[in-house]
C-alpha positions as CSV (number, residue, x, y, z in Angstrom):
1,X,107.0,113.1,101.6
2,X,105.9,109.6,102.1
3,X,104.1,110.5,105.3
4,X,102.5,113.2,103.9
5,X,101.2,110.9,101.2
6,X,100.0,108.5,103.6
7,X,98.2,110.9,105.8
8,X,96.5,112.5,102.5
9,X,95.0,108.5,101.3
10,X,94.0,108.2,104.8
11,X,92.0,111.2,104.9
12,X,90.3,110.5,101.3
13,X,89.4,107.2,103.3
14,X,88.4,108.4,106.1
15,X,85.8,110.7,103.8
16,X,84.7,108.2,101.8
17,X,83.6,105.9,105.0
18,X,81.8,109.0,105.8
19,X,80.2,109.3,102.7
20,X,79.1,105.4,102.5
21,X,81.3,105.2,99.7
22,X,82.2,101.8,101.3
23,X,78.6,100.6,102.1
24,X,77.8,98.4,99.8
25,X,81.1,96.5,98.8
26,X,80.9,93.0,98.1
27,X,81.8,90.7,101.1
28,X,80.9,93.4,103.7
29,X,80.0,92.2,106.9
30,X,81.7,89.1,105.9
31,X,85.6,87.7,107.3
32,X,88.6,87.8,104.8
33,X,89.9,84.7,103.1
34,X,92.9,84.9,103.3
35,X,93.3,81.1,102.0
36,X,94.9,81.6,98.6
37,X,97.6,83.4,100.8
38,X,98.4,80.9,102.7
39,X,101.9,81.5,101.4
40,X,101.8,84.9,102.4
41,X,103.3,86.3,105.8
42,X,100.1,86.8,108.0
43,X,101.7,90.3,108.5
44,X,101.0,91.3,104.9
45,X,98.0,89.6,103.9
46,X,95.7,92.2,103.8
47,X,97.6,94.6,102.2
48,X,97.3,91.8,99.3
49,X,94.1,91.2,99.6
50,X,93.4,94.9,99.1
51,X,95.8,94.8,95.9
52,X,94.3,91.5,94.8
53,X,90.1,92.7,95.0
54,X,91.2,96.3,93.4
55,X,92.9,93.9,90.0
56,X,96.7,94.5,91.3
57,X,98.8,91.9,92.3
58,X,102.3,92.3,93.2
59,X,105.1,91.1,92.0
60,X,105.2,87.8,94.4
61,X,102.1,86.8,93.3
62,X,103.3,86.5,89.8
63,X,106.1,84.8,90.8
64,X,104.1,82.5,93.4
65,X,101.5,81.3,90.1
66,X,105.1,81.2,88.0
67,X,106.1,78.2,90.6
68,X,103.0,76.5,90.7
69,X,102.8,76.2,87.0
70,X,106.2,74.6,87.3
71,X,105.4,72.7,90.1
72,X,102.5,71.4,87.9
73,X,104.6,70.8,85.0
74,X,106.8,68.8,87.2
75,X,104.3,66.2,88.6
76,X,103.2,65.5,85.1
77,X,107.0,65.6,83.3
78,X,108.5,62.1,82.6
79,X,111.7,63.0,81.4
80,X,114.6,62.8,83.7
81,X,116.2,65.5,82.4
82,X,113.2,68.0,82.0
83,X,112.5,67.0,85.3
84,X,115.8,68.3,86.9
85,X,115.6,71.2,84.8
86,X,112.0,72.0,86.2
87,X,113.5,71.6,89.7
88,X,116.1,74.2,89.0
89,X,114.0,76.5,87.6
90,X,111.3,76.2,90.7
91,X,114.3,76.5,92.9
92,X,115.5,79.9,91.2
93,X,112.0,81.2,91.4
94,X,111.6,80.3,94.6
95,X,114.5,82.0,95.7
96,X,113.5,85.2,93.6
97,X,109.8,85.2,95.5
98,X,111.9,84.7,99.0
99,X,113.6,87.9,97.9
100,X,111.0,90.1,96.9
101,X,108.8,89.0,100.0
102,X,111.9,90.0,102.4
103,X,111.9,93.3,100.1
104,X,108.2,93.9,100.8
105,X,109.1,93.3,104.6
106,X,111.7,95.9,105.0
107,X,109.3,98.0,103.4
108,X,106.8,97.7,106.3
């Protein structure tokens, strides 16, 4: 089902190129940044780049702004004890994004 699926986006692509649907996209002609993925496995970087320019981001990405936040939080935090429960809660995350990013792998 999945490959029919796949075959049936590909054509609607392949149609719209034809078309010139695509002609006139910001950035054409122009590489990629891929630099606010640095995080990101090279392997599936432009599948979120895709997701990220059409307003989608998956789930890691959430979770990837969730930890900077924290990480934020944590270089301006003080308290000792906010400060170790900042670690543990970037650590968690962390381990969540890990998770979801092998999840996305298997996928592919």
């Amino acid at each position: 089902m999945l490959d029919v699926i796949a075959k049936m986006a590909e054509q609607k692509i392949i149609e719209a190129m034809e078309n010139g649907e695509f002609d006139d996209l910001p950035g054409k002609g122009k590489p990629l940044d891929f630099s606010d993925l640095r995080d990101v496995p090279p392997e599936l970087r432009l599948e979120y780049k895709i997701l990220k320019n059409a307003g989608i981001l998956p789930a890691e990405m959430d979770v990837k702004k969730e930890i900077a936040a924290l990480e934020t939080l944590l270089a301006l935090c003080r308290n000792p004890d906010e400060k170790v429960s900042l670690r543990q809660k970037i650590a968690d995350r962390t381990v969540y994004y890990n998770m979801l990013l092998e999840k996305r792998r298997s996928k592919t």
